[in-house]
N, C-alpha and C positions, 0 to 999 in steps of 0.2 A: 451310712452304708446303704447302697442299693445290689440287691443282687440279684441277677440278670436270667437266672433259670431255676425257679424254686421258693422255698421260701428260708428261711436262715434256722437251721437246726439248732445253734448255739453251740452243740458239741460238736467238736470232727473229729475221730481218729488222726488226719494230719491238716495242720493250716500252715498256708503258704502265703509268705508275703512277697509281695510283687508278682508281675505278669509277666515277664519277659520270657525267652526261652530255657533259660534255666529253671525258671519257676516254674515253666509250664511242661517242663522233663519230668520234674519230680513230681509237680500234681499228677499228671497221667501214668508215668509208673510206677506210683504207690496205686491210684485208682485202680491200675491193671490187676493189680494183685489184690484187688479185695475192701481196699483202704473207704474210707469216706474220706473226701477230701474237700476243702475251700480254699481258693484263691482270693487274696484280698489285693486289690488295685487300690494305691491313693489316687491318682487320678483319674478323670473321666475315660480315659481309653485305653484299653487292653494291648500290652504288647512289647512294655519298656525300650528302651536303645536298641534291643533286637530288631524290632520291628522297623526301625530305619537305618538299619544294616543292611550292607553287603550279604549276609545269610549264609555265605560262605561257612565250613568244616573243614578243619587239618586235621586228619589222621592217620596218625603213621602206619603201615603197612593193613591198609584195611584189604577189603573182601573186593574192593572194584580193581585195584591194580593187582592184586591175584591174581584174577578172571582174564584182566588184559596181560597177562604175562611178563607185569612191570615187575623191575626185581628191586624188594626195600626189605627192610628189618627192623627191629625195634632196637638191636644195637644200633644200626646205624640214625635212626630218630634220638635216640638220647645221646650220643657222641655230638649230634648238629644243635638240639636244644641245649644242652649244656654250653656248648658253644658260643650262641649268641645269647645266651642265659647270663654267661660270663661267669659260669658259676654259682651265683648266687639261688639257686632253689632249690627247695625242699624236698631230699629223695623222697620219701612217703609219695608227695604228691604228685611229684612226676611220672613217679611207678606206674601211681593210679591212672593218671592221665594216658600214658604209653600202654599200660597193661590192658585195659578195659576202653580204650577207644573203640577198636572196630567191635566190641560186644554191643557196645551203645549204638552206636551207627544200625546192625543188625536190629536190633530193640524196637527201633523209632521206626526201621521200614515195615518187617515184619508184623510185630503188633500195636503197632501207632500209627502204622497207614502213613509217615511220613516219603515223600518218594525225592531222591535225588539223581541231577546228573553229574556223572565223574568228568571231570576236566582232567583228562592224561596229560594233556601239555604247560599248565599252569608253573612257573618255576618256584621250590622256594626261594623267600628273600634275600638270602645272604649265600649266592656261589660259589662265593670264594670260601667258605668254610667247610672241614670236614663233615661229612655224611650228608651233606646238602646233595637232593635229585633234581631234575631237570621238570619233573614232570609225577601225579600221581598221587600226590596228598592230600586233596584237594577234593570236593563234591561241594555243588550250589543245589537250591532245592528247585526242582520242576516247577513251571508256571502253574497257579492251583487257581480253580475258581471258587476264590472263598464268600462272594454272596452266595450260589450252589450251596456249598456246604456247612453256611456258618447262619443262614435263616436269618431272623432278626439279629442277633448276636452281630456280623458281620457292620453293622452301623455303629459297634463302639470298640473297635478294631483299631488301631493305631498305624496308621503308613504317611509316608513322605513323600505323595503326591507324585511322587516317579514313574513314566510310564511301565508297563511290565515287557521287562525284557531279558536275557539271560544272560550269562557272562559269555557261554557258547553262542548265544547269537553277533554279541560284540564282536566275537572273532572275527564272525565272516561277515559281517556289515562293516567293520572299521569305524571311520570317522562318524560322529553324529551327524553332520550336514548330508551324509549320504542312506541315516536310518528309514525305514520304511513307516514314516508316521502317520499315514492314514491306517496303517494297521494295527499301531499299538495305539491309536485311541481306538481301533474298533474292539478292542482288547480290553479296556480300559472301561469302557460301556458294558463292558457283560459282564464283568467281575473277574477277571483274571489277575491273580497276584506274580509278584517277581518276588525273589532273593529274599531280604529277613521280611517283608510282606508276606510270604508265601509262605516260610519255615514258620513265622507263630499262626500263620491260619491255619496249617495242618495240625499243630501242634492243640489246639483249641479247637479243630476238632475231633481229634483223639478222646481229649479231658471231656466232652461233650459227650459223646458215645460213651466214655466209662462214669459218667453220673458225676463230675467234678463239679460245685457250685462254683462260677464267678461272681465277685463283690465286684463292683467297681466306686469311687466318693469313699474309697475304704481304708483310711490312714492310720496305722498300727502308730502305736504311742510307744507301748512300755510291753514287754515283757512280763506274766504272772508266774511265779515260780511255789514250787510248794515241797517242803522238805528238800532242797537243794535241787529239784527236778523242775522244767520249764514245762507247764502245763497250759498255758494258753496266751491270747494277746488282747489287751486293751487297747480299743480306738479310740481318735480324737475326743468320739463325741462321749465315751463312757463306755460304750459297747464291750463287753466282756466275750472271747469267742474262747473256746474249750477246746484244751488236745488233747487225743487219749495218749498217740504215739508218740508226737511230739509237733515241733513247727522249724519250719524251715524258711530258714532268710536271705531273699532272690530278689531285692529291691532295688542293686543298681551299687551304684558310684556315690561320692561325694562331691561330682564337681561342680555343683551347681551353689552348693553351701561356701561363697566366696572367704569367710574369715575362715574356714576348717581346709579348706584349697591352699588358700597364702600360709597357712602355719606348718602343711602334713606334707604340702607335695617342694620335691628339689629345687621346682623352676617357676616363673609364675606360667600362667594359663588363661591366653587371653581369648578366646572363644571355645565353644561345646558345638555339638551336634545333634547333642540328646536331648532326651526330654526332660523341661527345666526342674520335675520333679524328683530329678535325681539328685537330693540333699542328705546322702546320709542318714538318713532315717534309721534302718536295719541296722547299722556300723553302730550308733548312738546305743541304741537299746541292747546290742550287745556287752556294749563298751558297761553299762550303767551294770550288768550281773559279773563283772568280773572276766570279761572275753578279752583274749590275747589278741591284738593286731597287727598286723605282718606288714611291710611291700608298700606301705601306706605314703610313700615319696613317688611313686610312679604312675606312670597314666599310659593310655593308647595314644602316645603321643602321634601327632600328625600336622602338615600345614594347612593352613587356610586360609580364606579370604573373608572379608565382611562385605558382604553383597546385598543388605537388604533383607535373606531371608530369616522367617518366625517359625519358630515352634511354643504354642502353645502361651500366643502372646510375645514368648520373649527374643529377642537376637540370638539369630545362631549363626555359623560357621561355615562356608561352602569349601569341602574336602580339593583341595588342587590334585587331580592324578594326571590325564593326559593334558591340561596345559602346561606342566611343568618338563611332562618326557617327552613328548610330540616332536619330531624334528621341523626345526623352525623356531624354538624358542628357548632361552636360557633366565635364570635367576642370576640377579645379581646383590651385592650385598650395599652396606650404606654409605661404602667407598667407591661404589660404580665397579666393581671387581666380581668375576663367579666365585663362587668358594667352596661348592660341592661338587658331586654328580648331580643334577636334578634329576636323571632318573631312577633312582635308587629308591627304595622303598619310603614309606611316608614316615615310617617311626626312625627310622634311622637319620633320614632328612631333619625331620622334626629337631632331634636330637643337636644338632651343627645352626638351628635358627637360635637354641637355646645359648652358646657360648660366650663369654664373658670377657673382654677386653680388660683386664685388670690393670693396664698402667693411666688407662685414660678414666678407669669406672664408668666404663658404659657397656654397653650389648657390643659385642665381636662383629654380628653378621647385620644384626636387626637396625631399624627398617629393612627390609629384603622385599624385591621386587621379583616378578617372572615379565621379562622383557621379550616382546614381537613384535613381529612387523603386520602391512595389511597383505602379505601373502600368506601365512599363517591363519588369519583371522580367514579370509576366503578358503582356504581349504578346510579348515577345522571346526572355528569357531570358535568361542571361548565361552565356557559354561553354558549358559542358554542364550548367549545373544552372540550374533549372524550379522555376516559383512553387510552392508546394506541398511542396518537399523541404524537409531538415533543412539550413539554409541553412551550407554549408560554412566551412571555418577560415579561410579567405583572402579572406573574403567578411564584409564589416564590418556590423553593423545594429544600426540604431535608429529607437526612433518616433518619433524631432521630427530635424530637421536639426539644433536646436542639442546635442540628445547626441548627434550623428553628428560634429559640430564637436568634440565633445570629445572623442570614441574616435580623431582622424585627426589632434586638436592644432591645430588649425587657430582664429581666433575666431569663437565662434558670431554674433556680429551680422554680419561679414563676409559667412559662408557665404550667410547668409539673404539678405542682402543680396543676393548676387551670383544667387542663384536669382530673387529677386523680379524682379531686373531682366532677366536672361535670360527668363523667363515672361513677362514683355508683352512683348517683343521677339518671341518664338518664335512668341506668339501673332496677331502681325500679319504672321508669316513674310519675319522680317527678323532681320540679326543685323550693327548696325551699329558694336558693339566688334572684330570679326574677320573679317565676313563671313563666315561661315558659311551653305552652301547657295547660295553665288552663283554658283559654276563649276559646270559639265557635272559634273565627278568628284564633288563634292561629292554632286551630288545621285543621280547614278550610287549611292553605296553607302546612301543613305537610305530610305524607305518612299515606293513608290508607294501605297501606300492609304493612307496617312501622314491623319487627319482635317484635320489642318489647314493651312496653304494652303503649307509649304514641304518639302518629300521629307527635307529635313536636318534642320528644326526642329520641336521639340514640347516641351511645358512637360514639368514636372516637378510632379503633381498630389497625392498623399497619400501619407500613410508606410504601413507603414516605408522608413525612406531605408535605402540602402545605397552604401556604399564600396569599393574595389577600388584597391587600390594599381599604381602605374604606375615601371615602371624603366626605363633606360636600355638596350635590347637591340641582336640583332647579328641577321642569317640567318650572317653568317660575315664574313671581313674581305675588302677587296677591291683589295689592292693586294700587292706581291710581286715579282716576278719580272722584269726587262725585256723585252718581245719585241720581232721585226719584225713586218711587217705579214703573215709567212707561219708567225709563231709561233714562227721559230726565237729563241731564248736570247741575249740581247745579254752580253757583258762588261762591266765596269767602263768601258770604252774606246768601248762603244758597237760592237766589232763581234762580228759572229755568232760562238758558241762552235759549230765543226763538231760534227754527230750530238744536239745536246741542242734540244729543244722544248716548249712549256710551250702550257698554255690555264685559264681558269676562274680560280677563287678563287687558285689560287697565284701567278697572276701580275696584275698594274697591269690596271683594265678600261681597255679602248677608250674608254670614257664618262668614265674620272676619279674625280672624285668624284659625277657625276650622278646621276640615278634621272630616268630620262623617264619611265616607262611601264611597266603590267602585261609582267611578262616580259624588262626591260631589264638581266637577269644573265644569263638562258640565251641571249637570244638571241643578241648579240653573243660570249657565251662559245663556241655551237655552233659560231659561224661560223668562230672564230681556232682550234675543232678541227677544223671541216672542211679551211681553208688548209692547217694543219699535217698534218693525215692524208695531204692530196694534195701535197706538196711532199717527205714522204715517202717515199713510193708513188713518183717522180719524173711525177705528172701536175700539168697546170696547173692554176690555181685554177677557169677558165672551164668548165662543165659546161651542156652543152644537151639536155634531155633528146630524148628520140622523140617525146614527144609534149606539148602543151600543155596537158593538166588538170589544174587546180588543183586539183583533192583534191575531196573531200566540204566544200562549204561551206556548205553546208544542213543544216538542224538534225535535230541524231543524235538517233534514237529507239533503246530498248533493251530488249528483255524480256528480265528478270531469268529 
């Protein structure tokens, strides 16, 4: 264990395992109130899955669409979570989730100094379901200069090498081939953070300012328990750390742990995008005192591709969003056939790569491609490489769609087929095999300058075509743990295990198996770390700040 500002007490009033934003909620509002607190990181860098996030927050009727006059409700947020929940979660925790979001939200800006901007037009994911808005749930965090604020600490920081950039700047920039890149590296050179980069360095500097130690080389083994009460944690090396209040467990997902992946989750799970450190660890050590686990079949499901990139040594997963909505290109399955919307959300997509052809026993859709052409690639691009380059290994091509149908196994009359007919469809900006481009969201991630008349849809015009293989991915799993609605640790029995507390990827979400909306992992994750920091701390969940400004919701400008 190394620890990065201080020297190691041995006892803390609260110890918190893992770094990620849930982790780093509760260290800072327990610290806020008084608490002594330590963060313990197993790996070298502060910041878990968060930190190469999106950074994104769903919260239903908070304090920024108030302010802009947007009209929401928390009936109408749990009519739509329930919804794509399909039912399955736990009122307790959705209460909590719904009841105390915008409290949390308020918390993190007011006395955590966290600062966001509200996306009014972001849609949730699923349109066509009740209570679903167009617009309003939604907050990404401001560009932050966390070398500025984070001193040495800022070098064991955790980010994904992404330039910084925001989700309101994507708006009005568009396509990547037309971002402004001389300015997000000069951006990039001064320490400027974007999205879940930016939401843990704010949040680490909070825990900073309230006296929180970080450990980082700091892997919790086992749980010490004393009279039935959790009273501290043992690390790998023997290291004994002491709680007065208790510890709380924010160390992520299991999906890195592959035999505990192939036994707990419904589907298999062939790439992550987190970091590889996320084995279960916290879920284990719960499991070992008698902790109930919930939700432990499901994940942030999403597709992906294998492109070469590492996280922390190992292969990871490059997320597909706009090549797969972008008008110009379509997925097809392992019969040269489409078989969804491609632009519909990733967890729901996700969900249709997973299905299962039971009379032949093999995968339904999978192998699955996203098929384009080189018009496409010249307007777009695809991931980080650009018409013009030495078209990379992971990246298929050929001059006729039917040698593309051969390099991807697929039959070439099929493929052509299915292009010909997506092409007048696309062209009279209509897509009446899938609908595609008919919801708010759809058209949300497509081209506003799009030629032709639908944001989603655009033909597929001359070769070379190219191919990109599509798999089955993860942000991380999302079930685990049992909590109450204040975060503390249920047993087998359903009652509260005294001194133990959980949030995030380790434990069951609020939502289930849902995905409502941009941000519906952090947000609801922050919130069951804010309960659990102030339940802690022994303050209540209700926090009214001094005063009533919603933040900056006006759109952030930045000199680089």
């Amino acid at each position: 264990m190394r620890i990065l500002n201080g020297e190691n007490a041995g006892n803390y009033d609260v110890v918190i395992v893992g770094s990620g934003a849930g982790a780093l909620t509760a260290a800072a509002t327990a610290a806020h109130a008084g608490q002594s607190v330590i963060v313990l990181e197993k790996s070298s860098l502060l910041g878990g899955t968060s930190a190469v996030s999106g950074g994104m927050l769903w919260v239903v009727d908070n304090h920024y669409a108030r302010a802009a006059g947007i009209s929401d409700s928390k009936a109408a947020g749990r009519e739509y979570v329930e919804a794509v929940a399909r039912g399955r979660g736990r009122v307790e925790l959705l209460d909590a989730a719904l009841d105390h979001g915008d409290t949390m939200l308020r918390f993190a800006e007011t006395e955590l100094g966290v600062r966001f901007i509200f996306l009014d037009n972001f849609p949730d994911y699923r349109q066509d379901l009740p209570g679903a808005v167009t617009g309003g749930r939604t907050v990404e965090p401001q560009l932050f200069n966390y070398r500025e604020a984070l001193g040495d600490i800022a070098g064991h920081l955790r980010s994904d090498g992404r330039h910084p950039y925001t989700m309101q700047e994507y708006e009005d920039w568009g396509a990547f081939t037309t971002f402004p890149w001389d300015e997000l590296n000069a951006r990039q050179e001064e320490g400027f953070a974007a999205k879940g980069h930016a939401l843990v360095a704010m949040l680490l500097a909070a825990c900073l300012r309230n006296g929180v130690h970080l450990a980082i080389d700091a892997r919790a083994e086992r749980l010490v328990t004393r009279d039935g009460r959790v009273v501290g944690v043992v690390l790998d090396d023997g290291t004994q750390v002491d709680a007065g209040s208790g510890v709380m467990l924010a160390a992520g997902g299991f999906e890195w742990d592959k035999a505990l992946a192939d036994s707990m989750l419904s589907t298999r799970l062939y790439t992550m995008c987190s970091p590889p450190s996320n084995t279960g660890d916290a879920l284990k050590m719960a499991q070992r005192i008698g902790a109930m686990t919930r939700g432990t079949r499901e994940a942030w499901w999403a597709p992906m591709s294998l492109t070469g990139g590492m996280r922390d040594g190992e292969p990871i997963g490059s997320l597909l969003r706009f090549e797969r909505q972008g008008p110009g290109s379509i997925m097809v399955n392992r019969h040269g056939k489409r078989f969804a919307n491609e632009a519909q959300n990733y967890n729901d997509l996700a969900r249709v790569l997973q299905s299962w052809d039971s009379p032949n026993n093999q995968t339904l859709n999978t192998p699955a491609h996203v098929v384009f052409d080189q018009s496409y690639l010249e307007r777009y691009g695809i991931l980080d490489h650009r018409a013009g380059q030495p078209t990379p290994e992971w990246l298929i091509e050929s001059p006729t769609l039917a040698g593309l149908a051969a390099e991807i196994n697929v039959p070439a009359g099929t493929l052509e087929a299915t292009v010909e007919r997506f092409n007048a469809h696309a062209l009279a900006g209509e897509d009446p095999d899938f609908g595609r481009g008919s919801s708010e969201y759809d058209r949300y991630w497509g081209d506003s300058d799009n030629a032709w008349p639908n944001p989603s849809l655009g033909p597929l015009q001359y070769g070379p075509y190219y191919a990109l293989e599509v798999v089955n991915g993860a942000f991380g799993t999302c079930g685990g743990v049992a909590t109450d609605g204040n975060g503390q640790v249920l047993d087998v029995d359903g009652a509260p295990i005294p001194g133990l507390f959980a949030a995030g990827n380790t434990t069951e979400s609020p939502y289930a198996a849902g995905y409502p909306g941009a941000g519906a992992t952090l947000g609801p994750l922050m919130t069951m770390a804010y309960l659990a920091g102030r339940t802690l701390a022994g303050e209540p969940a209700a926090y009214t700040p001094a005063g009533t400004n919603p933040g900056q919701s006006a759109r952030q400008t930045v000199s680089a």
